[in-house]
C-alpha positions as CSV (number, residue, x, y, z in Angstrom):
1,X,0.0,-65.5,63.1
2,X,-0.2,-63.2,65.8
3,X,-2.6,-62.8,68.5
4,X,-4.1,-59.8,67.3
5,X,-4.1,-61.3,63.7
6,X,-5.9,-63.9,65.2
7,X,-8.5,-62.0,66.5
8,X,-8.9,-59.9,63.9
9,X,-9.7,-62.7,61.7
10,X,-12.3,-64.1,64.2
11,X,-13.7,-60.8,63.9
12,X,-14.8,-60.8,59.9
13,X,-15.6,-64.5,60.4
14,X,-17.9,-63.6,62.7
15,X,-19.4,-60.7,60.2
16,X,-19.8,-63.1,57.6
17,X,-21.9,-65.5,60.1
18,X,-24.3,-63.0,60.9
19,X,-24.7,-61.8,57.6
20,X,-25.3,-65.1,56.6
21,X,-27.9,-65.5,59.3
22,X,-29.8,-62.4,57.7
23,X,-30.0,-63.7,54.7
24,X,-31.2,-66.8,55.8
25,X,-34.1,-65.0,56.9
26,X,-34.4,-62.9,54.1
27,X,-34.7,-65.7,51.7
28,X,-37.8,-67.5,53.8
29,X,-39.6,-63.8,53.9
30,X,-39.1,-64.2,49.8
31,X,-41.5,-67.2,50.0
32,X,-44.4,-64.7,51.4
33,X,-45.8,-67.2,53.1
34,X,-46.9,-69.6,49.8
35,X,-45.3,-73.0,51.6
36,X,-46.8,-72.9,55.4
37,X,-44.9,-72.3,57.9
38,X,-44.3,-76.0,59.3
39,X,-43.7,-77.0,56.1
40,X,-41.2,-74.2,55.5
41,X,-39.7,-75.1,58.8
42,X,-39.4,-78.6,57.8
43,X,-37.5,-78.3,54.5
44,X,-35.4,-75.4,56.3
45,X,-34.0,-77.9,58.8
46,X,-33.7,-81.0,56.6
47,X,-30.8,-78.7,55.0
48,X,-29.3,-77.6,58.3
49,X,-28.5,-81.0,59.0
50,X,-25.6,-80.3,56.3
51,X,-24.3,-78.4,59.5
52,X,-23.8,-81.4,61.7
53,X,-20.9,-83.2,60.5
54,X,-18.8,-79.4,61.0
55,X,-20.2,-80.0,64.5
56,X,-18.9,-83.0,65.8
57,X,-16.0,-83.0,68.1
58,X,-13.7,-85.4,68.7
59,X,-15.4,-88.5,70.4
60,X,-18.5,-87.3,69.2
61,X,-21.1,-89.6,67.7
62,X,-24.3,-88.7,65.9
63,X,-25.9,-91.2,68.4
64,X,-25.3,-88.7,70.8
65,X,-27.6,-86.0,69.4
66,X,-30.1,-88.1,71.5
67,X,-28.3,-88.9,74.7
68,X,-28.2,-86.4,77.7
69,X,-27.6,-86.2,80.7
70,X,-31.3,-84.7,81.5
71,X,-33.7,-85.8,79.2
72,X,-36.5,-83.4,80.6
73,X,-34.6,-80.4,79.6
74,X,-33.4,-82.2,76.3
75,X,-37.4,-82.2,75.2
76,X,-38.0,-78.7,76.8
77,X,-35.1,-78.0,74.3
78,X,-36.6,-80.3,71.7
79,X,-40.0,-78.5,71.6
80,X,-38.3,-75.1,72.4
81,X,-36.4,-74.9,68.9
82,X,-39.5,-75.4,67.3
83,X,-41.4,-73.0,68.2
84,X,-38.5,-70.9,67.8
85,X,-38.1,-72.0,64.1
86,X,-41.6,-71.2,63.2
87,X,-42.4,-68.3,64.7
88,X,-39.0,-66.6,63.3
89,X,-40.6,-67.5,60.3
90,X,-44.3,-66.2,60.8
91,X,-42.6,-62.9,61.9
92,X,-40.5,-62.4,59.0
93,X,-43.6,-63.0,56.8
94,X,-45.8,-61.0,58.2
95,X,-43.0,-57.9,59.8
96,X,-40.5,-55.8,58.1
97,X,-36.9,-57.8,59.2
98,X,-36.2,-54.7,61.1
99,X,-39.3,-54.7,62.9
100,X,-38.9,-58.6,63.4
101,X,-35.4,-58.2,64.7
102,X,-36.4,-55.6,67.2
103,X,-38.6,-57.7,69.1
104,X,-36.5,-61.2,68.7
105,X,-33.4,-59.2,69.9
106,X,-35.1,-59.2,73.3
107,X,-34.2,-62.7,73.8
108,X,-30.9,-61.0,76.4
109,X,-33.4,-59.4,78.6
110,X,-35.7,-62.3,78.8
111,X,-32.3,-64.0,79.1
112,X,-31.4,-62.2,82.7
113,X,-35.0,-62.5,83.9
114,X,-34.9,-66.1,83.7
115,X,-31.5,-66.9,84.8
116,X,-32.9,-65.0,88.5
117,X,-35.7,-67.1,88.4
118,X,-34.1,-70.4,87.5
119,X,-30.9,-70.2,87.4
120,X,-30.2,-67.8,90.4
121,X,-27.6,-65.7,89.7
122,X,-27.5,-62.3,91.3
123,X,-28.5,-59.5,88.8
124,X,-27.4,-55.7,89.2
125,X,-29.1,-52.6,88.8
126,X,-27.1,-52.1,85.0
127,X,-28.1,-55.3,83.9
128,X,-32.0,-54.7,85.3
129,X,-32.0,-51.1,83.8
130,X,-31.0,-53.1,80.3
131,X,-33.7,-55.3,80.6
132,X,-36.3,-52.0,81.7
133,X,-34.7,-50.4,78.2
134,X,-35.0,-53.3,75.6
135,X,-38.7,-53.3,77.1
136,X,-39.4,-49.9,76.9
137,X,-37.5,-49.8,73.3
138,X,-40.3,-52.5,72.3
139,X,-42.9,-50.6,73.8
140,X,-41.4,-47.5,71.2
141,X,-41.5,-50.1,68.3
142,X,-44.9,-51.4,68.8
143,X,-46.7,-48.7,70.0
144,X,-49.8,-50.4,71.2
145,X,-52.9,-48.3,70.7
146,X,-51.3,-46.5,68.2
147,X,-50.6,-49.1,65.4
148,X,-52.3,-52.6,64.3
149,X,-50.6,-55.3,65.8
150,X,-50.3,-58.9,64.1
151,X,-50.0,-62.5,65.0
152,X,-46.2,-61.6,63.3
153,X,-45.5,-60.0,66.4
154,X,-46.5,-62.5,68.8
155,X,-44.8,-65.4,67.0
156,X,-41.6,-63.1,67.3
157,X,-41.2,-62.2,70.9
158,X,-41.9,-66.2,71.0
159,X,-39.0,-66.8,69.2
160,X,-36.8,-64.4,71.6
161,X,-38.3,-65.8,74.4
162,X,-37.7,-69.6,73.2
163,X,-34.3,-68.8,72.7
164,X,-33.9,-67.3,75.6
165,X,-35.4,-70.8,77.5
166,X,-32.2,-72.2,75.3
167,X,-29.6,-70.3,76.5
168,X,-30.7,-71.3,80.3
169,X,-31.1,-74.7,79.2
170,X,-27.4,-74.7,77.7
171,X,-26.5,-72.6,81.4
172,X,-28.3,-75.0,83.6
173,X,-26.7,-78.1,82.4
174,X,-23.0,-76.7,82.1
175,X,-20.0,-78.7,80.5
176,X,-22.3,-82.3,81.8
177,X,-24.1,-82.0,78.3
178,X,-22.0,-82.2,74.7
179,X,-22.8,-79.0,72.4
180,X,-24.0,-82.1,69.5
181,X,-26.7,-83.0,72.3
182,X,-28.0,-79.6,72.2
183,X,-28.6,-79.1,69.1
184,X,-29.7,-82.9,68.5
185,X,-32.6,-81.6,70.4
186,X,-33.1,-78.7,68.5
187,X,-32.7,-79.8,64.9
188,X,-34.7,-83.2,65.8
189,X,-37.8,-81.0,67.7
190,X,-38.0,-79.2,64.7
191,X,-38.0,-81.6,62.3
192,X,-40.4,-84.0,63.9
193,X,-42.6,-81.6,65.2
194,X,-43.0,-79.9,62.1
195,X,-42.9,-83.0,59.8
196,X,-46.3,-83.8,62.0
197,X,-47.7,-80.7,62.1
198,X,-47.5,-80.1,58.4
199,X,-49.3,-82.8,57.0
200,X,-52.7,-81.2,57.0
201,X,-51.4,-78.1,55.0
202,X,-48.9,-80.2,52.8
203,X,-48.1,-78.9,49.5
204,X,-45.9,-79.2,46.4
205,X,-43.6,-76.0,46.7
206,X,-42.9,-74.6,43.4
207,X,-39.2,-74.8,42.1
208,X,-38.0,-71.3,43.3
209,X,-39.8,-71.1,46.6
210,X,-38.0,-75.0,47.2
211,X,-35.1,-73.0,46.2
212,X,-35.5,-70.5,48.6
213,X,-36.2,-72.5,51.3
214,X,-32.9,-74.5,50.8
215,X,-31.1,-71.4,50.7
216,X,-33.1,-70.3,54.1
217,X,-31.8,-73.7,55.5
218,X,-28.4,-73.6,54.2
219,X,-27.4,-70.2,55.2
220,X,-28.5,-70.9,58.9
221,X,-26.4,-73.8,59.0
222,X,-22.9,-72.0,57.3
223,X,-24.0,-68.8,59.5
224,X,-24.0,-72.1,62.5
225,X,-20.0,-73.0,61.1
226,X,-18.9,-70.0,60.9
227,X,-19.4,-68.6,64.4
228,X,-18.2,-71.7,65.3
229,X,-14.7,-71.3,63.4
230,X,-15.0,-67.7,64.4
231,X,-15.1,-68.8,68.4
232,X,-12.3,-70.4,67.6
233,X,-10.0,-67.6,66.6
234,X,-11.4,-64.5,69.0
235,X,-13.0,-65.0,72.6
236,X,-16.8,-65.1,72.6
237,X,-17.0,-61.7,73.8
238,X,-16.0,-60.1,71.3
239,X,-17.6,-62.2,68.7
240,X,-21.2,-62.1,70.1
241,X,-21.7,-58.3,70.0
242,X,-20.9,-58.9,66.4
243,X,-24.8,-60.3,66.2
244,X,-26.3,-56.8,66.1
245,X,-24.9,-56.1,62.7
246,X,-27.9,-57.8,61.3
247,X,-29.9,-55.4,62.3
248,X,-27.8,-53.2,59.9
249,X,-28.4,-56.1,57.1
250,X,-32.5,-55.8,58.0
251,X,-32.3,-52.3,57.5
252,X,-30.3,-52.4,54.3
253,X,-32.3,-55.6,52.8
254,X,-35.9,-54.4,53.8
255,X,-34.8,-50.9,52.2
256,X,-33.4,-52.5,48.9
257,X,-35.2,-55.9,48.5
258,X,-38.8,-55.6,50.3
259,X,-39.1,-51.8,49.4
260,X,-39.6,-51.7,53.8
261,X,-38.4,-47.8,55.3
262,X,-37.5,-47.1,59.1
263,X,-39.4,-44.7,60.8
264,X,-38.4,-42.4,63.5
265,X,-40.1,-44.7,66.4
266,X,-38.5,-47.8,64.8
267,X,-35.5,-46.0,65.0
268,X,-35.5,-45.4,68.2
269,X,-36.7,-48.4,69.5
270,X,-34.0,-50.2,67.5
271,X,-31.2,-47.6,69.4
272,X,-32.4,-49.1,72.8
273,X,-32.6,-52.1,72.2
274,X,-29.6,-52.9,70.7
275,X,-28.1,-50.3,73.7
276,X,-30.1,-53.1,75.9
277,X,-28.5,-55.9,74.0
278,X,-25.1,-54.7,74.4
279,X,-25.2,-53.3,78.2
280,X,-26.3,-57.3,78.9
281,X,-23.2,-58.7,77.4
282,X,-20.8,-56.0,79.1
283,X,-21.9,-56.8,82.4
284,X,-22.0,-60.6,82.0
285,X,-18.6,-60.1,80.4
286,X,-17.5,-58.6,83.7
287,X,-19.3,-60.5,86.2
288,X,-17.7,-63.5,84.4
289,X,-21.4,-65.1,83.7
290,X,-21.4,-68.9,82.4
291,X,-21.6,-69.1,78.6
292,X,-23.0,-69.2,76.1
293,X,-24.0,-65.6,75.8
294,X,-27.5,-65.2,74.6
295,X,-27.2,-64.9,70.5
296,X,-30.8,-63.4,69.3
297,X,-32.0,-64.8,66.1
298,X,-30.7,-68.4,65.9
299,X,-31.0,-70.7,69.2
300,X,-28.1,-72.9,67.8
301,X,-25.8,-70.0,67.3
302,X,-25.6,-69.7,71.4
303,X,-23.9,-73.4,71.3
304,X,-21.0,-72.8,68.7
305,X,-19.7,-69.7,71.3
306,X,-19.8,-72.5,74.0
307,X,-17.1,-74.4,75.1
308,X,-17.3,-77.9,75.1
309,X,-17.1,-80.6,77.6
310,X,-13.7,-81.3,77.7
311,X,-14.0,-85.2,78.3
């Protein structure tokens, strides 16, 4: 197969992973918010541990989804994910997917902000004007003053900004830390913390909404192969830009399954954002920045464009 061949099938692997990561969330904002949302983050990530065995590398063990090399960051990680997990899920039950998109899709600018202040790279004017235009696209979307806001939206610039505390997690600790520790820390945060958390609220799902939320589960964690199978065939920078097409599928899904339209300010704010989105991974394509790239919407996606550490 040639290189191009290669790459080209990368390319609709990648599609498929991103449409199954929309329709992961689509099938939790079904639920309407009948199983809470620890609970629902509980089943959800039961399931994804189908993902983990596709995961493994070669001298990997499932022991070491608990060791690391920094165990401080490994918890930040660990609590990180959860919050991540359930405030995606608040925000597609209580937001159109377009509108939740919009405001988890910021997670590149928050991203850059945080690698200066941690991390600290050298950030140019470009990449500083993308972050100014994902906020101001934000600003277009929400309109404060004009419009009701919700605890929806709050719980999903948490979940950008959570992911974003991911990527420079993955960043900071380099090829020292395996990928399967990673997202040990992610998938075990969110199980325990929302096996705890949802006891008070605990309830018997009924059959389709269990269904549902094993569908929500499941879809993460084939959208979670896939881009890894897809990293495999095309470099990660052309696979990553490849994550705004679920904006397309929360367009299409609210239109056709939640009955949800896209107003002239949504649009617009949508247009920059995503502009913002992909003006970040140009320039950290050419300054050569460290992967993983930031992927909005799924904090484990980040770790199957990552490389590895070799030994």
């Amino acid at each position: 197969m040639s290189s191009q061949d290669t790459t080209l099938k990368g390319i609709f692997i990648a599609f498929l992973c991103f449409a199954a990561y929309s329709f992961s969330d689509a099938a939790v904002k079904l639920v309407e918010g009948r199983v809470p949302a620890f609970q629902a983050g509980f089943i959800g990530t039961v399931v994804g541990f189908a993902a983990v065995p596709f995961l493994l590398k070669k001298g990997d063990r499932w022991s070491d989804m608990v060791r690391t090399t920094n165990r401080p960051l490994w918890l930040l990680r660990f609590v990180c994910a959860t919050i991540g997990t359930v405030g995606s899920i608040i925000a597609f039950t209580e937001l159109s997917m377009a509108e939740a998109f919009c405001l988890i899709f910021l997670l590149p600018s928050f991203a850059t902000i945080m690698s200066v202040i941690f991390l600290k790279e050298r950030v140019g004017a470009k990449r500083w004007a993308a972050v100014i235009i994902g906020f101001i696209g934000v600003l277009v979307v929400l309109r404060p003053g004009f419009r009701e806001l919700s605890f929806g939206h709050l719980t999903a610039l948490a979940s950008g900004f959570t992911g974003a505390v991911s990527v420079i997690i993955y960043r900071k600790l380099g090829p020292s830390e395996k990928n399967i520790s990673m997202y040990g820390a992610g998938i075990l945060g969110s199980l325990i913390i929302c096996a705890v958390l949802m006891l008070p609220t605990l309830m018997m799902p009924t059959a389709w909404d269990f269904v549902l939320l094993t569908a929500f589960g499941l879809l993460a964690a084939v959208g979670t192969v896939l881009l890894m199978i897809a990293s495999y065939y095309a470099p990660a920078a052309i696979v990553t830009p490849i994550q705004y097409s679920q904006m397309l599928w929360a367009i299409l899904l609210g239109y056709f399954v939640f009955g949800d339209s896209v107003d002239r300010w949504m649009a617009v704010g949508i247009a920059l954002i995503v502009g913002s989105g992909l003006l970040t991974l140009i320039r950290e394509r050419k300054r050569g920045t460290s992967l993983p790239p930031p992927v909005a919407g799924q904090s484990e996606a980040a770790l199957a464009v990552k490389p590895d550490n070799p030994a």
